[in-house]
C-alpha positions in Angstrom: 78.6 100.6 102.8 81.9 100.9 100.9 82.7 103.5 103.8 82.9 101.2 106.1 84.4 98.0 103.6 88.1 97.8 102.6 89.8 95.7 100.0 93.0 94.1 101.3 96.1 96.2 99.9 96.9 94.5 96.6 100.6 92.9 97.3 103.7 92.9 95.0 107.0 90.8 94.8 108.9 93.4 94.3 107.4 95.7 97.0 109.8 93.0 99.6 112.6 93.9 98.0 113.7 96.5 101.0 113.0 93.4 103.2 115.8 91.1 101.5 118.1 93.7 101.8 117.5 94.3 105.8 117.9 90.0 105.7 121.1 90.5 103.8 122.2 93.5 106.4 121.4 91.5 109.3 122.0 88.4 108.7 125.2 89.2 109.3 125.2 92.0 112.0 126.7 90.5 115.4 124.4 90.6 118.6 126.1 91.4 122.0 124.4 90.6 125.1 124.6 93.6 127.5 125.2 93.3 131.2 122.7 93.9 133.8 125.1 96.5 134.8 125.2 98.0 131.1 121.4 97.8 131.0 121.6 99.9 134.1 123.7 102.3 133.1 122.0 103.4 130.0 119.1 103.7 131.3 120.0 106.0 134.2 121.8 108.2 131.4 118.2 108.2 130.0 116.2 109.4 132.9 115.5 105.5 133.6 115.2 102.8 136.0 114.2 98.9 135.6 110.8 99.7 137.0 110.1 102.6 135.3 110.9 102.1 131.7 109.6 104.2 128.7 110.0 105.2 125.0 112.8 107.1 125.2 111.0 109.2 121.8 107.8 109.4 122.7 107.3 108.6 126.9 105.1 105.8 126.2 105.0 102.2 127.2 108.3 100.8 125.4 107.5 97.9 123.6 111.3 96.9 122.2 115.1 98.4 121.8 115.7 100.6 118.6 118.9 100.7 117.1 119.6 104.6 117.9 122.0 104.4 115.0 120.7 102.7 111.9 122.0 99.5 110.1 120.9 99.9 107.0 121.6 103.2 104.7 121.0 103.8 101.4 120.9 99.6 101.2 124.3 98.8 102.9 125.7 98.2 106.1 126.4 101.2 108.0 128.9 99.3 110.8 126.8 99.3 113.5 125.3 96.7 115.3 123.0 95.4 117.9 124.3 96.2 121.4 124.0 97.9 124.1 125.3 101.2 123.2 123.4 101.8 120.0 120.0 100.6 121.4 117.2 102.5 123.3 113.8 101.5 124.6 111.3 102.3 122.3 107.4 101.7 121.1 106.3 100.4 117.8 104.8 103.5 116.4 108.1 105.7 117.5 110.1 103.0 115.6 108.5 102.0 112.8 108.2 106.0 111.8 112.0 106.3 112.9 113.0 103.9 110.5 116.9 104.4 109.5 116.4 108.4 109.7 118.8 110.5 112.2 116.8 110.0 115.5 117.1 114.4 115.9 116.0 114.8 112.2 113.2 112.6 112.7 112.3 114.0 116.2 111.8 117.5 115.4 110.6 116.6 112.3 107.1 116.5 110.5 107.4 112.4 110.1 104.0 110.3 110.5 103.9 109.7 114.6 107.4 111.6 115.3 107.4 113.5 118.9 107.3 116.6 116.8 104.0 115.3 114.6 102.4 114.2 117.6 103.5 117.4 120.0 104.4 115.6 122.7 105.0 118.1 125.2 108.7 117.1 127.1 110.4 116.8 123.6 113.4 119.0 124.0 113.7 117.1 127.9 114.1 113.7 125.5 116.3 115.5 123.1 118.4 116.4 126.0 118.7 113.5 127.1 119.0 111.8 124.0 122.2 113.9 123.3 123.2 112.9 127.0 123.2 109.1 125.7 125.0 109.9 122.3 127.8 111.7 124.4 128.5 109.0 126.5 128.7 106.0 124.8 130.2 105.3 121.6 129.0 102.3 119.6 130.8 99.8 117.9 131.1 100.3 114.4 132.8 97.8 111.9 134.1 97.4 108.4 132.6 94.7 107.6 134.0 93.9 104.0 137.8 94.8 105.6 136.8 92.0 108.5 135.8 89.0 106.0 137.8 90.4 102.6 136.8 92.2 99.7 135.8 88.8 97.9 133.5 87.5 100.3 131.8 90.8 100.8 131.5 91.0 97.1 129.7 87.7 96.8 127.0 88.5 99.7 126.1 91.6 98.4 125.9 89.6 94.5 123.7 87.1 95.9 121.4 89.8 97.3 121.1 91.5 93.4 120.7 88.1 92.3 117.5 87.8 94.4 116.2 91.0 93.6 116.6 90.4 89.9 114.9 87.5 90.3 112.1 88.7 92.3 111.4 91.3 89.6 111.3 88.4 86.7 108.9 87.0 89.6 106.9 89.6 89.6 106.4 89.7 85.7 105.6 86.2 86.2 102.8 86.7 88.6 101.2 89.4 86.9 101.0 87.5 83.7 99.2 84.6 85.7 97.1 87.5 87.8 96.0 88.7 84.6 94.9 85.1 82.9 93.1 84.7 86.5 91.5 87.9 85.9 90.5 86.6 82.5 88.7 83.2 83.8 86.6 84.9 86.6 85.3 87.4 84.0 84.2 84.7 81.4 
């Protein structure tokens, strides 16, 4: 019977702490509306059309847009932003396993659910026309902290230590009352 039973993943504080940092990173990243014409476009450079839309990674049903380019790295900003022309259609499992790593790296690599790990057969046809896409459009990229001032920036990123510091004091918190909890049920 245990085969077939599963106890719920035990959950942490401090395992969201990646989570308030993509808030802090996109909380402030600008969203531009594309054009139906921009829409167009991009997906004819993919191989596309509005009736025949698919993950540009994978050739499945396309579920949402990834961000081609990521907006997080190494728990910063990287500049980019959501628009048009750092955004391709996409499913889940293509961009949850993307996550912020180079969309070529990631492809040909050995990634849980990448095109490579999966051997989807047109791979270097996507590739190609991946690189077709990165060629033709370049995406906005800002300096954020030059935009608002050093100060301000300073302060945003202070407030996000501040939560993760607290979230670890949390977490010592919780598993001192876990542990008295523990203590009761087994008396």
């Amino acid at each position: 019977m245990k085969k077939i039973f599963k106890m719920p993943t035990h959950v942490k504080i401090t395992g969201r702490t990646s989570s308030i940092t993509n808030a802090f990173v996109n909380g402030i990243i600008p969203v531009i509306e594309p054009t139906d014409e921009e829409i167009e476009d991009v997906l004819q450079t993919l191989g596309m059309d509005k009736e025949h839309i698919t993950c540009v990674y994978c050739g499945n049903s396309y579920t949402e847009w990834d961000h081609f380019r990521p907006l997080v790295k190494n728990k910063m900003p990287t500049g980019y932003i959501s628009e048009i022309h750092n955004l391709v259609p996409s499913c889940g499992k293509c961009n949850q396993s993307k996550g912020n790593m180079n969309w070529k790296t990631w492809m040909l690599g050995t990634a849980p659910l990448s095109p490579h790990s999966r051997q989807i057969p047109d791979i270097e046809y996507r590739i190609a026309k991946l690189e077709e896409f990165e060629r033709h459009y370049t995406p906005v990229q800002l300096d954020f902290e030059k935009i608002v001032g050093t100060e301000i920036w300073k302060q945003h990123w202070e407030n996000c230590r501040k939560l993760h510091s607290l979230m670890q004091e949390s977490q010592k918190h919780s598993d001192t009352i876990k542990k008295l909890i523990n203590v009761s049920i087994n008396n």
